[in-house]
C-alpha positions in Angstrom: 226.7 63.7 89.6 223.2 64.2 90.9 222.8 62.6 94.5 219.6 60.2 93.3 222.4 58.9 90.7 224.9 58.9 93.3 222.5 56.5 95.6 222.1 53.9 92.4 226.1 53.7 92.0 227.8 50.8 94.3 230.9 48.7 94.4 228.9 45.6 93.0 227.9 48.1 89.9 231.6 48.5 89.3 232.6 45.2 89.6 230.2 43.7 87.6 230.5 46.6 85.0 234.3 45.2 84.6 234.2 41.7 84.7 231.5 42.3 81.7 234.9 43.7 79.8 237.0 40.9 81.6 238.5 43.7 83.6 239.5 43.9 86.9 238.1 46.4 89.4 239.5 45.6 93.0 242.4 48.3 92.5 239.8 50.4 90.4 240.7 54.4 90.4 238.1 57.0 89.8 238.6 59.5 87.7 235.7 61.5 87.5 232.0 61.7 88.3 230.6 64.7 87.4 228.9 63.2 84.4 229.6 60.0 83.8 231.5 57.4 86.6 235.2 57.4 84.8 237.8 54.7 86.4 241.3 53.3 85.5 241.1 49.4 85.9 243.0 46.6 84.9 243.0 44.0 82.1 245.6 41.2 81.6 247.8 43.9 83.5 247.2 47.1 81.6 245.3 50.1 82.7 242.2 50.8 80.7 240.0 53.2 81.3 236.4 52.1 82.4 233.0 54.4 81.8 229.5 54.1 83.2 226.8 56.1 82.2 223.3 56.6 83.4 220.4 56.3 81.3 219.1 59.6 82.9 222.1 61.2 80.9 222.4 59.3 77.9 220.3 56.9 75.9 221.8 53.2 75.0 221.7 54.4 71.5 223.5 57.7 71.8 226.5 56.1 73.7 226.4 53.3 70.9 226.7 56.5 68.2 229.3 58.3 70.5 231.6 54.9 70.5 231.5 54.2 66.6 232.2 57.8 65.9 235.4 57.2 68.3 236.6 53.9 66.2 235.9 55.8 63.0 238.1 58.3 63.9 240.7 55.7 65.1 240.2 54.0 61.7 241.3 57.0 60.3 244.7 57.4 62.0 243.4 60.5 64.5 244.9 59.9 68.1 241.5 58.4 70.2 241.2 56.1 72.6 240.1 53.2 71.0 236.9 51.1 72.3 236.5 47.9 73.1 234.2 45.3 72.7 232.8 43.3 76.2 233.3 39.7 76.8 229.8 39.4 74.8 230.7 41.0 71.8 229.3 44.8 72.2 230.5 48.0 72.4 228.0 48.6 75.2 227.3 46.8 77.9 223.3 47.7 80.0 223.5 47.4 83.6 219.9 46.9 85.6 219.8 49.1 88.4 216.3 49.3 90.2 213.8 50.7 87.4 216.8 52.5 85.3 220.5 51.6 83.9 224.1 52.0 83.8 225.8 52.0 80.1 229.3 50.6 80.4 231.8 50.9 77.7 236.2 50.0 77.7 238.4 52.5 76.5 242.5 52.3 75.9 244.0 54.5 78.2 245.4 57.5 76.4 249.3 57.7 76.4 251.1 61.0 77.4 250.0 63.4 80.3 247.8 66.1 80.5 249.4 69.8 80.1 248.8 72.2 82.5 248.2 76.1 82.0 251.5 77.0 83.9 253.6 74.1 82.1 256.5 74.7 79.5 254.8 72.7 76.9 251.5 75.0 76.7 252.2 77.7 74.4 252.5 78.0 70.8 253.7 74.5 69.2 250.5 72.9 71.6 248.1 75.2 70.3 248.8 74.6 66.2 249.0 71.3 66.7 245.8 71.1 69.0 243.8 72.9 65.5 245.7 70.3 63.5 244.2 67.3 65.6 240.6 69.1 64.9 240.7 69.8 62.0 241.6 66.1 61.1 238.7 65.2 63.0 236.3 67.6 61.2 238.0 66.6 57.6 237.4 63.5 57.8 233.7 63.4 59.6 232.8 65.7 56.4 232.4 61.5 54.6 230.5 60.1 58.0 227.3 59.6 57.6 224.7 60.7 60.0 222.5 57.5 59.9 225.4 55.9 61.0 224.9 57.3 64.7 222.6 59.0 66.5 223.5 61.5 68.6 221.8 64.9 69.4 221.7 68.5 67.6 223.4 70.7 69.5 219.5 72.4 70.2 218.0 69.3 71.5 219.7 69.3 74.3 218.1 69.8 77.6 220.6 73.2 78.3 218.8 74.8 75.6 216.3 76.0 77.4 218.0 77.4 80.7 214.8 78.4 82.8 214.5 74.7 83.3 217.4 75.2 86.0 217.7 78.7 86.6 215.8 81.5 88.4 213.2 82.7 85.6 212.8 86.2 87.8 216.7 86.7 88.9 217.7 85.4 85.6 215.4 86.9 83.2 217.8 88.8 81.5 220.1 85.8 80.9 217.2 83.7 79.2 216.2 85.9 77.7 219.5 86.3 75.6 220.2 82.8 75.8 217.4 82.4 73.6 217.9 85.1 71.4 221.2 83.4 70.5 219.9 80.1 70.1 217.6 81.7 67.5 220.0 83.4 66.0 222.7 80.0 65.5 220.0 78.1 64.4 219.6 80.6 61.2 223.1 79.5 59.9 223.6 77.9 57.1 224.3 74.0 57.4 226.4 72.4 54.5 228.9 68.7 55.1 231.3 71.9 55.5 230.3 74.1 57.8 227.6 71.2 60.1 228.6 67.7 61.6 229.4 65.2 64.4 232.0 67.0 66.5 233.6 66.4 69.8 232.6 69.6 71.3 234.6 69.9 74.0 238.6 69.7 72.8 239.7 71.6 76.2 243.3 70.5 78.3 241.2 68.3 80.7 240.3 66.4 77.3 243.4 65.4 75.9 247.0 64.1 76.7 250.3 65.3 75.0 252.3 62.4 73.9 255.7 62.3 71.8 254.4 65.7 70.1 251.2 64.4 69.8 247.5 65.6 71.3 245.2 61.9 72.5 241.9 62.5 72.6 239.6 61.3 75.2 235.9 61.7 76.6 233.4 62.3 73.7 230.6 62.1 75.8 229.1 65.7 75.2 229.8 64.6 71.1 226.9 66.5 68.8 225.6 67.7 65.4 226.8 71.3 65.7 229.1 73.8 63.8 232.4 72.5 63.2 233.6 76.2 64.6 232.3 75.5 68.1 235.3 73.2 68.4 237.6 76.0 67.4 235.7 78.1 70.2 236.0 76.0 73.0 240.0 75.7 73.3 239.8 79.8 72.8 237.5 80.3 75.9 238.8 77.5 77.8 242.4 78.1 77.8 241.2 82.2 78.6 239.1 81.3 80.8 240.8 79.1 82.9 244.2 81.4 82.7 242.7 84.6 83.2 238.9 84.8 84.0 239.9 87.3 86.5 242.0 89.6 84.8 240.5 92.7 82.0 239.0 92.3 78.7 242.6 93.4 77.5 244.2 91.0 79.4 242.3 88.2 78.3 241.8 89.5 74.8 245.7 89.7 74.1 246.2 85.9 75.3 243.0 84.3 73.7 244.8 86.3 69.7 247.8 84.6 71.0 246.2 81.0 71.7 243.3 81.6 68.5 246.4 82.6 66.3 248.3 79.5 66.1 245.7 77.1 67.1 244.1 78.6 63.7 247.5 78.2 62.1 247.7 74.2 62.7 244.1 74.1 61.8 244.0 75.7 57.9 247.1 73.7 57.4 244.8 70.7 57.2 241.9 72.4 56.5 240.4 75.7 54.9 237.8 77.5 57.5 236.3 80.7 55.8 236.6 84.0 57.0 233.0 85.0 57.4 233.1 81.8 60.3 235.7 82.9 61.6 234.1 86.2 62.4 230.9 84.3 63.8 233.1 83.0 66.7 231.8 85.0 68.9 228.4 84.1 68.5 229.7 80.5 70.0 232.2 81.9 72.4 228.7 83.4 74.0 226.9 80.1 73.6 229.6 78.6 75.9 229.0 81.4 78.7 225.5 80.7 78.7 225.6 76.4 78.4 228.5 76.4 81.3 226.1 79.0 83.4 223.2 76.3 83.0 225.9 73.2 83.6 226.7 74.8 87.1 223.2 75.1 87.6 222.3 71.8 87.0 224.8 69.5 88.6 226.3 71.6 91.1 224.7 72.6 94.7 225.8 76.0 94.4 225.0 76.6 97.9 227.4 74.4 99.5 229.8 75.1 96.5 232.2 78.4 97.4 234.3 77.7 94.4 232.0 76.6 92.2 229.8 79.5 93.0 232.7 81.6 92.2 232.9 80.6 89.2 229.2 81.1 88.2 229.1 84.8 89.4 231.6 85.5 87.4 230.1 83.8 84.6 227.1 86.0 85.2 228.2 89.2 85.4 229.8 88.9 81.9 226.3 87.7 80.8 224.7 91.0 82.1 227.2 93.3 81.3 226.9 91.0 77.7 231.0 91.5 78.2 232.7 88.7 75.7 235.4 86.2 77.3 237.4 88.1 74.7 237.6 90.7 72.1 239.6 90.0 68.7 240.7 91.2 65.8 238.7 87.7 63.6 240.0 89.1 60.2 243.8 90.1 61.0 243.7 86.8 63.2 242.2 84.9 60.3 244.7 86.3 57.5 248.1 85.8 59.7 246.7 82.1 60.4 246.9 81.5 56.6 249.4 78.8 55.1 252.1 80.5 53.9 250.9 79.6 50.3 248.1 81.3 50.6 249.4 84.2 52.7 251.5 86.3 49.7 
């Protein structure tokens, strides 16, 4: 969270963010603040989870879109944590603070736990049933409507246009192929099948694995973009995260193992051509280049060893332009069919 955020957020906010819910905050646990203030609270006795958003990050009107997407998709038997309405009857709740706002909003707390890279459960029954989950969600937004929310395109967000928070000289290279990209995406054709409301950012941190089940959670970077982004982002993260240190080769054979039968669960529910298959890449790279300008943006680098870690690493596969991974799309694509198909 950036600091001038940070100096807004108090213990007052919180409590009076919950009692707006009829929730109770004295035993409040965080659970994140990078972009929004995420906490566990209590209501009647049950955990709930508890969000606060600032109006620097978020309009009232986008978190409003992002919330009756989520109950959609609950409507339509897809494992979300559903939202709640506040003591006054709306999904979102605006909290004055000085000349700007916080946005609160009440999930359910997901059941399950999250699985970890090194766990048992993280292998191949995880990853088909992680594409099942999203390609539910993408089958069924096909029929939503995009005047029923409002909620950006994926290029009118502020990331597009990296210079804004990296070096224009020491970077030049970098935007410079950011923007090629961008141009390149935004040449792609947009049909109900191939363009629409998706989560954008299905990765282990996001979900918890319940009964055999995936829960989905925090669908606050939610956009109009390709439905295959979502199939890019559990490839790169589950790569990255496992093996951004190791070779091409390394990471290439995991991410066909991970793609494989994540692809599987996914064209059991739902077809996904070949030719966008084969454009995966394309978003694979756009993931490199929006995480490069995340770090930028939110982290202080400087003070960061980790963090800056991370971010050279990121970099030197941007000027190298080395790919997170290198796959076989087609043979990938053809052993993911469902077995009536695949003959």
């Amino acid at each position: 969270m950036e600091q001038w955020v940070e100096n807004l957020f108090s213990e007052d906010v919180l409590k009076e963010a919950a009692t707006r819910f009829g929730a109770d905050a004295s035993d409040a646990k965080k659970l994140g603040d990078f972009e929004n203030y995420v906490f566990e609270v209590k209501r009647e006795g049950k955990p709930f989870i508890l969000r606060l958003t600032h109006s620097s990050h978020r309009s009232k009107k986008e978190v409003e879109g992002e919330l009756k997407w989520i109950n959609f998709l609950h409507g339509h038997d897809i494992h979300v944590s559903l939202v709640h309405k506040s003591e006054y009857g709306q999904l979102v709740e605006e909290l004055a603070v000085g000349d700007s706002y916080f946005y609160v909003c009440l999930f359910d707390k997901a059941p399950g736990t999250p699985v970890k890279m090194n766990d048992p459960e993280f292998g191949p029954e995880l990853f088909e049933k992680w594409g099942a989950t999203t390609a539910k969600m993408h089958l069924v937004t096909e029929d939503y409507h995009e005047s029923e929310t409002q909620r950006q395109r994926w290029d009118e967000d502020d990331l597009i246009e990296l210079e804004k928070y990296i070096d224009a000289v020491e970077d030049k290279v970098i935007i410079e192929g950011n923007r090629n990209l961008v141009s390149e995406i935004q040449q792609l054709p947009q049909t109900k099948e191939t363009f629409g409301l998706i989560h954008s950012d299905i990765h282990p941190g996001n979900f918890f694995y319940h009964e055999g089940d995936i829960h989905v959670f925090d669908f606050d970077d939610a956009m109009f973009f390709y439905f295959v982004s979502d199939i890019a982002i559990p490839l790169y993260y589950t790569t990255w995260w496992k093996y951004r240190e190791e070779t091409l080769e390394t990471r290439s054979a995991f991410g066909a193992e991970v793609l494989t039968h994540f692809l599987r669960g996914y064209m059991n529910v739902r077809a996904i051509p070949l030719e966008w298959i084969e454009r995966l890449p394309l978003f694979l790279k756009m993931r490199d280049y929006t995480l490069y300008g995340v770090f930028h943006k939110k982290v202080d680098l400087a003070n960061n060893e980790r963090e800056n870690e991370l971010v050279a690493g990121i970099r030197k596969r941007l000027i190298k332009d080395e790919p997170i991974v290198d796959l076989d799309y087609r043979s990938i694509w053809e052993q993911s069919l469902p077995s009536s198909l695949n003959k």
